[in-house]
C-alpha positions in Angstrom: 0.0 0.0 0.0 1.5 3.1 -1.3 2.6 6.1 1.5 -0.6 8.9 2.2 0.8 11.9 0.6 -0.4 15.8 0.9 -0.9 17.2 -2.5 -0.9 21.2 -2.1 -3.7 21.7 -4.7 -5.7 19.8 -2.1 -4.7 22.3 0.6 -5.3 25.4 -1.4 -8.7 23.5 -2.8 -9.3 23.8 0.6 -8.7 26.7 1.4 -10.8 28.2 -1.2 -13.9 26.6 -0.3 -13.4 28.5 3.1 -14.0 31.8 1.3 -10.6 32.8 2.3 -9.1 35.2 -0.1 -6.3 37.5 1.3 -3.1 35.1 2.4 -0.7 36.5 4.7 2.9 35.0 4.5 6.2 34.5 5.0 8.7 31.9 3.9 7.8 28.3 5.0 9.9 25.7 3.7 7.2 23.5 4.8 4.5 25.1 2.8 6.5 26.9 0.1 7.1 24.2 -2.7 3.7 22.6 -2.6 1.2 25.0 -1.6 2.6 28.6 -1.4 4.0 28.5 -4.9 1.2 27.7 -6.4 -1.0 29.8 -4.3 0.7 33.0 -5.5 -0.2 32.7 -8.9 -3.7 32.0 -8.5 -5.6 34.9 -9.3 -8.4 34.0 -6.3 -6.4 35.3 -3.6 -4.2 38.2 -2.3 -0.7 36.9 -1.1 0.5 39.8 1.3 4.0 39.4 2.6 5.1 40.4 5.4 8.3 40.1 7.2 7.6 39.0 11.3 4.5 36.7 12.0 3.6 38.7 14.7 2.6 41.2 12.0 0.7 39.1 10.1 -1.3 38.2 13.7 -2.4 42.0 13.6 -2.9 42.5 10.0 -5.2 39.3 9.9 -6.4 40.4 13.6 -7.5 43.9 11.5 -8.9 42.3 9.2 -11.4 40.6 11.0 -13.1 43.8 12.0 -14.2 44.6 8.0 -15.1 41.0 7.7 -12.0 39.9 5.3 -11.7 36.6 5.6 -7.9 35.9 5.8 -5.3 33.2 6.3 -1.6 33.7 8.6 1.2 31.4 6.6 3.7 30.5 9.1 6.2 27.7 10.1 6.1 26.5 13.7 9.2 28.6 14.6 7.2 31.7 14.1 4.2 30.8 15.8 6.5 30.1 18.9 7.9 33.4 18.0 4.5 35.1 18.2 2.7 33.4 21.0 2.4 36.6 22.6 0.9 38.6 19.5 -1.4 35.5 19.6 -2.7 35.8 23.4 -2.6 39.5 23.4 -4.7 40.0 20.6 -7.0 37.2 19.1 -6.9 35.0 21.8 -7.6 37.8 24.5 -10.3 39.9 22.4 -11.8 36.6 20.5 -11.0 37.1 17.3 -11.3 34.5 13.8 -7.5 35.2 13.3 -7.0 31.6 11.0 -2.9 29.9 11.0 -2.2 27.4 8.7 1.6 26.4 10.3 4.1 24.1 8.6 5.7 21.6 11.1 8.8 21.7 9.9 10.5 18.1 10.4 7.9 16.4 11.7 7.6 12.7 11.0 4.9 12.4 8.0 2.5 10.6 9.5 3.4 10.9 13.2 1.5 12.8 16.1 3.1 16.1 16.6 2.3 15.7 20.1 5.1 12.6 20.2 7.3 14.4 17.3 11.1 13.7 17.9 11.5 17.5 17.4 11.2 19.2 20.5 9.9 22.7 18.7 6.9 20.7 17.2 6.3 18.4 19.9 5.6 21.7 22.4 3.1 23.4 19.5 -0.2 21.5 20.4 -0.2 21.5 24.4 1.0 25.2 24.2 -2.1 25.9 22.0 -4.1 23.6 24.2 -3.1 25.7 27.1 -4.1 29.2 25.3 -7.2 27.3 24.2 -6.5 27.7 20.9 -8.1 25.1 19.0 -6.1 23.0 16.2 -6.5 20.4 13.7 -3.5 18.3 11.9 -3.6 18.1 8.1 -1.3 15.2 6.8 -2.8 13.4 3.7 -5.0 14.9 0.7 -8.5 13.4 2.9 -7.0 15.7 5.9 -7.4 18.8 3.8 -11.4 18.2 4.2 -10.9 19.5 7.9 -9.6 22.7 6.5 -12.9 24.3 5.6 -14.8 23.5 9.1 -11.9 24.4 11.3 -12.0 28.1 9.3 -16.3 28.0 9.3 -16.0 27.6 12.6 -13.1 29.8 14.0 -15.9 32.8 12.1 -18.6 31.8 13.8 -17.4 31.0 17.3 -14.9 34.4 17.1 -11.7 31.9 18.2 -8.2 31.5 16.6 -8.0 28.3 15.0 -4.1 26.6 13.8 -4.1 24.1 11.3 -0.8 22.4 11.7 0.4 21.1 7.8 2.3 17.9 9.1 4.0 16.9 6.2 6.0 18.7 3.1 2.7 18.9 0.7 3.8 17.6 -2.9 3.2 20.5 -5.6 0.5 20.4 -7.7 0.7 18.7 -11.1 1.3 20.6 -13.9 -2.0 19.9 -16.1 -4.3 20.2 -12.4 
């Protein structure tokens, strides 16, 4: 039985259906190849790039108040690196602000809570302690928990971080 895999056109598929159309990002090596390339030349969204995360947590916290629905690119390292942009403003004042966060060297396939790298394996319980609710996307049928985890981060007013646990493949040329 062949390896699940994470196709990125699955991802941004995704993403789209969430009526997500301004992307905030910087550099993920988990993300870049397989769904950020392609993402910046599709003409549905608006790829902003910004150069700390904790920026893009109050650009997309702004955002939220002239109902734009937008999406925070980030790699693990920089969530740690913003944890206190994240409490001080969405998690403190309730607001939709949506991560999708490579795990840089996780194991494909493997619970980021048991990762051998000790920068991913302290991601979940730290968002479990903010209350920061998260889902795992690792293979193309992960992806479907994309849209609900955004639906609902709008219409509960919560951050949500959905934590991209393998290196998505790109796209295919002719999809």
């Amino acid at each position: 039985m062949p390896e699940p895999t994470l196709n990125g056109s699955a991802v941004i598929d995704a993403i789209k259906q969430s009526n997500i159309e301004i992307v905030l990002a910087l550099p993920d090596i988990t993300t870049s190849g397989g769904i950020m390339a392609p993402l910046s030349q599709d003409p549905h969204f608006r790829l902003i790039r910004v150069c700390k995360e904790d920026e893009a947590i109050g650009i997309a916290s702004g955002l939220t108040y002239s109902k734009e629905r937008a999406l925070v690119f980030i790699q693990h390292t920089g969530l740690l690196d913003s944890i206190n942009a994240i409490r001080a403003v969405p998690v403190e004042y309730d607001l939709p602000v949506c991560m999708l966060v490579g795990l840089l060297n996780n194991e494909p396939g493997g619970d980021p809570y048991k990762s051998k790298t000790y920068g991913v394996r302290i991601v979940p319980p730290i968002l479990d302690v903010m209350g920061v609710r998260h889902v795992l996307v690792d293979t193309d049928a992960d992806a479907a928990k994309i849209p609900p985890a955004i639906d609902q981060a709008y219409a509960e007013s919560k951050p949500v971080v959905i934590m991209i646990g393998r290196r998505p493949e790109p796209a295919l040329p002719d999809e």
